[in-house]
Structures are given as structure tokens and as C-alpha cells.
C-alpha positions as CSV (number, residue, x, y, z in Angstrom):
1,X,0.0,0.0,0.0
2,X,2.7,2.8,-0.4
3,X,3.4,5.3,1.9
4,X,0.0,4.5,3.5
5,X,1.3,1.0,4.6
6,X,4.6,2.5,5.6
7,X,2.6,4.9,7.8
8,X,0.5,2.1,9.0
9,X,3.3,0.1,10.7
10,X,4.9,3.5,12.1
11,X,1.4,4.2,14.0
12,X,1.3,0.1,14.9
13,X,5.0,0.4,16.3
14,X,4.2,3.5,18.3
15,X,1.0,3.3,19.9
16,X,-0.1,-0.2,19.5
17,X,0.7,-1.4,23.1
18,X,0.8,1.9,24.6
19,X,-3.1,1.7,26.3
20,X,-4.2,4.5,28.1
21,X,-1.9,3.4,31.3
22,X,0.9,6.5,31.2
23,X,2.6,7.0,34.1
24,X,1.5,10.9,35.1
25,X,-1.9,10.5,33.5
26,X,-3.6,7.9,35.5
27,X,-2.9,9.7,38.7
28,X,-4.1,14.0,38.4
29,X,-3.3,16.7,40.2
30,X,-6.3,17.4,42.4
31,X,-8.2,20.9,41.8
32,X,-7.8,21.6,46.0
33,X,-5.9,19.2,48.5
34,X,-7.4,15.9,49.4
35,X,-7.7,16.6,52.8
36,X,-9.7,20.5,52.3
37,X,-12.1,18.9,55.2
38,X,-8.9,19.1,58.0
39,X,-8.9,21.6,60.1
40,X,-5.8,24.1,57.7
41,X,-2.5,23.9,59.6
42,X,0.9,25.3,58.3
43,X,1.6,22.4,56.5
44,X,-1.8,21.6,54.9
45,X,-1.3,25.7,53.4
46,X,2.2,25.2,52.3
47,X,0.7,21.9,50.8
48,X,-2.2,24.2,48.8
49,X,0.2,26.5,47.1
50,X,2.6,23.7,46.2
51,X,-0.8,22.7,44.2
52,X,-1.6,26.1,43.1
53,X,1.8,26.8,41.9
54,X,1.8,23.3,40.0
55,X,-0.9,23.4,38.3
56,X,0.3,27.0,37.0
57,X,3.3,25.0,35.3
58,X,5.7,26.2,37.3
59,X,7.1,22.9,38.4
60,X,10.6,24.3,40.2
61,X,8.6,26.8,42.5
62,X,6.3,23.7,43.0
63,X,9.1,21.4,43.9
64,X,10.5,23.8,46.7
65,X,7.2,24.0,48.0
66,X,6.8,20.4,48.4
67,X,10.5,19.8,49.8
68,X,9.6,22.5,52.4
69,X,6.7,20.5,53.7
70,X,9.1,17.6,54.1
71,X,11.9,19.5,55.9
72,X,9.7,21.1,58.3
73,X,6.7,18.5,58.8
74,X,8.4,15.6,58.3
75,X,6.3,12.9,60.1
76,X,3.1,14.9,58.8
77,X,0.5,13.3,56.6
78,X,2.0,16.3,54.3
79,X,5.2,15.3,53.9
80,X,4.1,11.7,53.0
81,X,1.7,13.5,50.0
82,X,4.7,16.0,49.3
83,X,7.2,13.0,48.4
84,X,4.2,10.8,46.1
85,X,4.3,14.8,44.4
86,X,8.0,14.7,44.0
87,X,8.1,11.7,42.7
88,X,5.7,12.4,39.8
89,X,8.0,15.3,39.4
90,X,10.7,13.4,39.1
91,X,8.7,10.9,36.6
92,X,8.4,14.0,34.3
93,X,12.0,14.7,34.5
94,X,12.8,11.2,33.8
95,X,14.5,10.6,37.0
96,X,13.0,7.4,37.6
97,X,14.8,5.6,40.1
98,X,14.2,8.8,42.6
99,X,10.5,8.5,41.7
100,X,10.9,4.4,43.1
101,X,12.8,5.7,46.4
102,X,10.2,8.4,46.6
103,X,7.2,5.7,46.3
104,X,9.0,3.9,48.6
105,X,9.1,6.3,51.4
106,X,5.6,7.1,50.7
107,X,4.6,3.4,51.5
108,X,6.7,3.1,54.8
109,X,5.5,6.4,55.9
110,X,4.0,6.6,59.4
111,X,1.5,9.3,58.1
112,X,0.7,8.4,55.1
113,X,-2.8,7.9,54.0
114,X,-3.5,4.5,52.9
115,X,-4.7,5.9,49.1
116,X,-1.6,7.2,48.8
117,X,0.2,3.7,50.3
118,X,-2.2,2.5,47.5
119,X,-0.9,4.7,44.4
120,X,2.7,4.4,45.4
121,X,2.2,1.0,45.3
122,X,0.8,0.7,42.1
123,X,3.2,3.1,40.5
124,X,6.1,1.3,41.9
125,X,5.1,-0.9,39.3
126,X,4.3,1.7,36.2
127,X,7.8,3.3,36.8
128,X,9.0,0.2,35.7
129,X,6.9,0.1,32.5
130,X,8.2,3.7,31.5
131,X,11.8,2.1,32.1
132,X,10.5,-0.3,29.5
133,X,9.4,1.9,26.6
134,X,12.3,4.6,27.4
135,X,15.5,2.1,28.1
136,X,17.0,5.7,28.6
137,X,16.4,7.8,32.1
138,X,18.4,10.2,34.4
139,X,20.6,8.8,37.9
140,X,21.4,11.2,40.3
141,X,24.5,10.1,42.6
142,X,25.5,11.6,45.7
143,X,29.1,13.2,44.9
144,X,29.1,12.5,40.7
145,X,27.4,13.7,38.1
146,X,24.5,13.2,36.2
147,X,24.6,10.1,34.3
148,X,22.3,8.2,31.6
149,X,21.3,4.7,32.4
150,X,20.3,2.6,29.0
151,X,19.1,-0.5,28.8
152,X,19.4,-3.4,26.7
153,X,17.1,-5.7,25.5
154,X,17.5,-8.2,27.6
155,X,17.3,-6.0,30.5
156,X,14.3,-3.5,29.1
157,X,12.6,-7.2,29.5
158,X,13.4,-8.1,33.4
159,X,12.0,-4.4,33.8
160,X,8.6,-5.5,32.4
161,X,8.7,-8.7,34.1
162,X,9.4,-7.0,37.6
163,X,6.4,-4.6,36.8
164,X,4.3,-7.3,36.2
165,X,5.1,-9.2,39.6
166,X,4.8,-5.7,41.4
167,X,1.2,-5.1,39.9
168,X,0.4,-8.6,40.3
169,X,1.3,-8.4,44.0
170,X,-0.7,-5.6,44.1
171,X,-3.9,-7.0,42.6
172,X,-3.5,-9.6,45.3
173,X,-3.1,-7.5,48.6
174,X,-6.0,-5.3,47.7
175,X,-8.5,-8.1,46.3
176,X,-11.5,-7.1,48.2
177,X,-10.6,-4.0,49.7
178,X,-10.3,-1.5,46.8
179,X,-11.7,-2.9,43.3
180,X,-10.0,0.4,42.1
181,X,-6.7,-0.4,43.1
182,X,-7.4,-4.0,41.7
183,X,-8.7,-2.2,38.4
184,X,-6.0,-0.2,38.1
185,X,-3.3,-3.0,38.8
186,X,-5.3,-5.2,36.0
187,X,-4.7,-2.6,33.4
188,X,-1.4,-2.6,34.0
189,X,-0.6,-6.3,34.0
190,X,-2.9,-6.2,30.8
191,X,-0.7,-3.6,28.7
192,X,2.3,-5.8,29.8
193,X,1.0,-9.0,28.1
194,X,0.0,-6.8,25.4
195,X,3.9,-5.4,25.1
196,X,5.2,-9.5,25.9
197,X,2.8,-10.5,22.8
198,X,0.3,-12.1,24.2
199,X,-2.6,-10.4,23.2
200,X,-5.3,-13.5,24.5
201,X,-3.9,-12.8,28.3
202,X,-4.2,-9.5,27.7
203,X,-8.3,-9.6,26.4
204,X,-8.6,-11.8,29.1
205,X,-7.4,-9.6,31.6
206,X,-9.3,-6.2,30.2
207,X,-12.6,-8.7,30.0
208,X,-12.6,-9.1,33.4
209,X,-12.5,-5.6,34.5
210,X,-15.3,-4.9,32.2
211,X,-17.3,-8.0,34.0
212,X,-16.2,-7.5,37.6
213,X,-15.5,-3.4,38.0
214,X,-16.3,-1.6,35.0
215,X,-20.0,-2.0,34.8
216,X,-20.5,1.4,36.9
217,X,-17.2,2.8,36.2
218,X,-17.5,4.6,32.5
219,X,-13.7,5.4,33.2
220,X,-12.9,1.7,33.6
221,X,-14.6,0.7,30.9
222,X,-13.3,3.0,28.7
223,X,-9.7,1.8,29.2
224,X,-10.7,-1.7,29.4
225,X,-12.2,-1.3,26.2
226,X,-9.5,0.3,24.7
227,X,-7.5,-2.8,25.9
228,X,-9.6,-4.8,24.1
229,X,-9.6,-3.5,21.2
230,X,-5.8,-3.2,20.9
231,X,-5.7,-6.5,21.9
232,X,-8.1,-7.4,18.7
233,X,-6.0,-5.7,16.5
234,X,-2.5,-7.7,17.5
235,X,-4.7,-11.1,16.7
236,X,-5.6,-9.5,13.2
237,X,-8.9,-9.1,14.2
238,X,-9.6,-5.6,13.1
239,X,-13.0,-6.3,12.5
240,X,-14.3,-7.2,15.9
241,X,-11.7,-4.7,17.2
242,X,-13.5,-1.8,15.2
243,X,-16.4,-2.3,17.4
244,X,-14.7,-1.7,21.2
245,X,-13.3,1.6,19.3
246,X,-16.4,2.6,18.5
247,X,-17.6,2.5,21.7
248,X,-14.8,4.3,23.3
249,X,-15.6,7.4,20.8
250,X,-19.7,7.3,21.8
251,X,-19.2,6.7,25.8
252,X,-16.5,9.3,26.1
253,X,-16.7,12.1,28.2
254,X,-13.7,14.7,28.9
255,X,-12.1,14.9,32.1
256,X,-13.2,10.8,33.4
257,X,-11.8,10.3,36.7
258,X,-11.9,7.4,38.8
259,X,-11.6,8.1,42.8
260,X,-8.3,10.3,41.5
261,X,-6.7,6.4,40.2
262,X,-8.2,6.6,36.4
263,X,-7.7,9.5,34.9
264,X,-9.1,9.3,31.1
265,X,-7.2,11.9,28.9
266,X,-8.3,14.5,26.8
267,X,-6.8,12.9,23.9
268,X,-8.3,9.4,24.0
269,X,-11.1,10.0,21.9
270,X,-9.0,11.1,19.0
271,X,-7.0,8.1,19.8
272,X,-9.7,5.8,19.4
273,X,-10.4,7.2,16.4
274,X,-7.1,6.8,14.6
275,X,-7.1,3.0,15.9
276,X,-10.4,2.3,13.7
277,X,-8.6,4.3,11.0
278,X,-5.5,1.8,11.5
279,X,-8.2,-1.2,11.1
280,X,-10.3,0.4,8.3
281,X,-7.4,-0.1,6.2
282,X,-6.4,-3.4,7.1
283,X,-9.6,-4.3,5.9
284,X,-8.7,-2.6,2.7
285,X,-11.6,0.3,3.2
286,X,-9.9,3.1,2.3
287,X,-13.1,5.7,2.3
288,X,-14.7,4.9,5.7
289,X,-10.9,5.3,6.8
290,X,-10.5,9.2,5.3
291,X,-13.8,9.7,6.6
292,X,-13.0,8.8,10.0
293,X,-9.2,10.5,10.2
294,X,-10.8,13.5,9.9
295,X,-13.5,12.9,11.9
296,X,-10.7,12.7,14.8
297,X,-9.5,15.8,13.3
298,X,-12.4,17.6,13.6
299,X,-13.0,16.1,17.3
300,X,-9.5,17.2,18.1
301,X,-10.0,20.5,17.3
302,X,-13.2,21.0,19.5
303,X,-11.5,19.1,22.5
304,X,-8.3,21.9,21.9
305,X,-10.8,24.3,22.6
306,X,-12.1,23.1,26.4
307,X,-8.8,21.8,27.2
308,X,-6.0,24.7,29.2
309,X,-3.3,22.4,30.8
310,X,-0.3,23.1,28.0
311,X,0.8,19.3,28.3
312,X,-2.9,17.9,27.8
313,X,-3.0,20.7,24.4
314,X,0.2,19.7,23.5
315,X,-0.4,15.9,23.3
316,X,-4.0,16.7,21.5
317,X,-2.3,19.0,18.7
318,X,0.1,15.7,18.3
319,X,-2.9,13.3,17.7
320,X,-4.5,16.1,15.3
321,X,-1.1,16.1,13.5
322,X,-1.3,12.4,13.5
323,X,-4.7,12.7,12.0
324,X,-3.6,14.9,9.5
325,X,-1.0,12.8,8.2
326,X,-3.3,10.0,7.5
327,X,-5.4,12.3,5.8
328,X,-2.7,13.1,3.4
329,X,-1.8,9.3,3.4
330,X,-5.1,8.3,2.3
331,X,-5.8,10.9,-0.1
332,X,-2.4,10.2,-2.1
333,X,-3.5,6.4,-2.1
334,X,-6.9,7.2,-3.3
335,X,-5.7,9.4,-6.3
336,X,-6.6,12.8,-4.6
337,X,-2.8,14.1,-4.8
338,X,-3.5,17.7,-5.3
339,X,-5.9,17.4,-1.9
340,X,-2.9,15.5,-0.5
341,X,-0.2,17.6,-1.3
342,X,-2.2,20.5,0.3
343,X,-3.1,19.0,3.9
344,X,0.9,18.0,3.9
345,X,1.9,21.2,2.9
346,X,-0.6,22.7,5.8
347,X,0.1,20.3,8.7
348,X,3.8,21.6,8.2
349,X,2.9,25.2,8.2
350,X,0.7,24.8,11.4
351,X,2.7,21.6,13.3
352,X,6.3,22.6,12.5
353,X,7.0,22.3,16.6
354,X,5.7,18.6,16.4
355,X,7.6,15.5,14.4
356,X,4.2,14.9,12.6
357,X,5.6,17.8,10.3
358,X,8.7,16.4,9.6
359,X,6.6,12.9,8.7
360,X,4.4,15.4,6.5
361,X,7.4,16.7,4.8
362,X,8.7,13.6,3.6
363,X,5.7,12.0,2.9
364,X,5.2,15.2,0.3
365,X,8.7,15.0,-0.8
366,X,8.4,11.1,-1.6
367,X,5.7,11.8,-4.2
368,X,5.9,13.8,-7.6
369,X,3.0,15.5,-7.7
């Protein structure tokens, strides 16, 4: 198929296993503290404005803020929040083995509340997933510099395997004391037999939090579906997959959160879209898939518009860009080069921050139009 099938297997590579389980996603910054209902100590105010300054962007003056709380409250239920907060800072800046000493500390804290003991917990285990997909992070060392850990193969693997013994232990200690936690666990063991290539355990796994947790939980069930369909797709079943897409893009709703676990992101909608793109042309419909890329455009664009945080607007332009470029894709394959040749030519005059426009460049420049 051309370019298109070259763009195909880019998207496949990319995004395939990646559910909607990112580390820095699933767990949101709250709106006000968790604990507004305490009486407000000094702590609990420095706490507020570590929040307030965060959610601003400014993630140094945040980071202060937070390390104040720990140096002067240190056995405060405060300090325990302040280091699960660091460490999603230090997820960010791809320190991830401070993150891991971070969520450690949270867990053996005296104070801590037990949904944080929870999180940390779980994200003990989705550190090690990022470690997966990156192989490449930061290591700070007392007395050296800064150095870059890479992994090999072979060790990128015992990563995932470690995850998937964390989040299985996990699942285990909280069965019947917080289906969330056990939800959230699931997912995560499900994107890992999704990344080992083993798509069945995977369906399996996302089946059963539809069955046993998802039936009241949209946010759930959105990710569980999106499992699924994934999942579908890696056994070449596009058709059936088509379907659990489809009811991702009808039951969404912006801003899904799940007891402040399951955060659904603004972008999954557009997502979902480009994934039934992806299987209408496996199944060689070439239409219905133009029709539907820029459907997600058009989505995307109306989502940009209710969305403020700059890292959820920045991943939706992506995923518009994305769209674009299997516009242009499509339109080439179908004969339509002129058409083509402008939405390329566009996507890099509007997206020439993003690598979509560098894919639009040299998808025009392959062609002689």
C-alpha cells in the first residue's frame, strides 16, 4: 500500500501497546488538597500553594514548596503526599529511580494515607513500564554527576517482568478491599502481556474488569475497552476490534476520573479514532478510513478548545497532526494528490513544533506530484 502501509506500521509500532496506562496520567493533580475537610494547619497551606503553583506549570517553585513541607513536617500526613508529588516530578524529568525511592518512602510512611500507600504501590510498578518503553532515564549520585542509564534488550525485558510481579502483587493485597486499586493493577498487567505478545492474556485480563468493576465505572470501561480493542487488532482481528473503538468514541466524556486512580485523557477520543482508521485499512476500506481521520481531526480540534493544561493541548495537537497525516496518506493512495499535497503542505505550516511535520514533509517530498 505505499506510503499508507509505511505509515500504518509507524502508528502500529508507536502506539499499538501503549493503552491508556501513562505513568503521570492515570494519577491527576487534584483541583484543591485531598484533605480540604482538616482543620488548615501550616503544613496543609504550604501543601495548597505547592498545588496552586503546579498546576500553573511552574514545576521548580512547586518542587520547593513540596520539599519545604518535608523539611519542616516531616512525620506529617503532608510530607508523606509532598514525596508521592516529587516523585511524579521526578517521573516527568525522567529521574526514575528517585521516583521508586520516593514511592517507597511514601509506603513506609507513618503518616501516610492509605490511598496514597495504594498509588505508590501501584506506581512502583508503572515506573518500571516507563523504564520499558524509554531504556534511557536520568541517575542522580551523591558526589558524581549526572549520568544516563540505557538499557538493553535483555534487561528493558526483566524491567517489564518486575512490573508485572509488582502489579500482580498488588492485585492480590487489595482483592476485596479496593476494586480500584485492583482495576488499576489489572490494566497494567494487561498492557504488559500486550507489550510480551500475548494479546489473548491480555483480552482476558481487560474482560474481566469490564465484567467484575467496569460495569458502573465509564472510566474503567473505557480503558478496558480500549485494551480490548488493541488486543483485537495484535490477533488480526480488526473487524471485531472496530467495534470496542467505536464504543470508546460514543461513551467518552472529557475529564473521566476514577476516585483520583483513572484519569481518562483528553486525547483518548482522537486516539480511538485513529485505531479504527488503523483497522479500516487493514480491511482494505480506504473511504470509511479518510472519513474517519478526519473525523478525529475535527473532534480534536473541538476538544483543543475546552482543554487549558499546555501538556494535555500539547499531546491533543500531536494526535490532530497524526490525523492529519493519515489524511494526506489516504488521499495520495486514493488518487486525490492535489488534496494530499495541500493537507501535507498545511500540517507543516501549522505543526512545525511537532515531528508529525517532519513525517508530512517527507511523505510530500516522496511523491511527484
Amino acid at each position: 500500500m505505499g506510503v499508507t502501509s509505511s505509515h500504518n506500521s509507524t502508528l502500529t509500532s508507536q502506539v499499538a501497546l501503549r493503552v491508556a496506562i501513562i505513568v503521570g496520567w492515570l494519577f491527576v493533580i487534584p483541583s484543591t488538597s485531598e484533605a480540604d475537610c482538616q482543620p488548615i494547619s501550616l503544613s496543609r497551606l504550604i501543601l495548597q500553594q505547592a498545588y496552586t503553583t503546579l498546576r500553573s506549570g511552574n514545576n521548580a517553585m512547586a518542587r520547593l514548596l513540596f520539599e519545604s513541607v518535608i523539611e519542616l513536617f516531616p512525620e506529617s500526613p503532608e510530607a508523606a503526599e509532598s514525596l508521592f508529588r516529587l516523585a511524579h516530578l521526578d517521573i516527568r524529568e525522567r529521574y526514575f529511580d528517585d521516583a521508586q525511592q520516593r514511592f517507597e518512602q511514601v509506603i513506609k510512611h507513618p503518616s501516610a494515607h492509605p490511598d496514597f500507600v495504594a498509588r505508590a504501590k501501584l506506581q512502583l510498578g508503572f515506573v518500571d513500564i516507563m523504564k520499558f518503553f524509554t531504556r534511557r532515564w536520568w541517575r542522580r549520585e551523591a558526589g558524581r554527576e549526572e549520568q544516563m542509564i540505557e538499557l538493553s534488550g535483555r534487561e528493558a525485558w526483566q524491567h517489564l517482568e518486575k512490573a508485572k510481579s509488582t502489579l500482580e502483587a498488588v492485585a492480590s493485597e487489595y482483592a476485596n478491599k479496593n476494586n480500584t486499586v485492583v482495576a488499576v493493577a489489572k490494566l497494567g498487567i494487561g498492557e504488559i502481556y500486550l507489550l510480551q505478545k500475548q494479546p489473548r492474556l491480555a483480552e482476558r485480563i481487560y474482560w474481566e474488569i469490564v465484567r467484575k468493576w467496569g460495569v458502573k465505572e465509564l472510566p474503567l470501561l473505557l480503558l478496558a475497552h480500549y485494551g480490548i480493542g488493541v488486543a483485537k487488532v495484535a490477533q488480526s482481528d480488526e473487524e471485531n476490534a472496530i467495534g470496542h473503538f467505536q464504543w470508546v468514541v460514543q461513551n467518552f466524556s472529557i475529564g473521566g476520573v476514577l476516585e483520583n486512580m483513572v484519569f481518562v485523557p483528553p486525547d483518548f477520543k482522537v486516539k480511538a479514532r485513529l485505531w479504527k482508521v488503523n483497522c479500516w485499512v487493514a480491511n482494505g476500506q480506504k473511504d470509511h478510513a479518510l472519513l474517519e481521520a478526519q473525523i478525529a481531526e475535527q473532534e480534536g480540534r473541538e476538544l483543543l478548545m475546552k482543554v487549558t493544561l499546555e501538556n494535555h493541548r500539547q499531546s491533543l495537537r500531536r494526535w490532530i497532526a497524526k490525523a492529519r497525516l493519515w489524511q494526506g496518506a489516504l488521499l495520495r493512495e486514493i488518487g486525490r494528490n492535489q488534496e494530499a499535497e495541500k493537507i501535507l503542505l498545511d500540517t507543516v505550516a501549522e505543526f512545525g513544533d511537532l515531528p508529525e511535520s517532519d513525517k508530512s514533509l517527507l511523505l510530500w517530498s516522496l511523491e511527484v506530484w
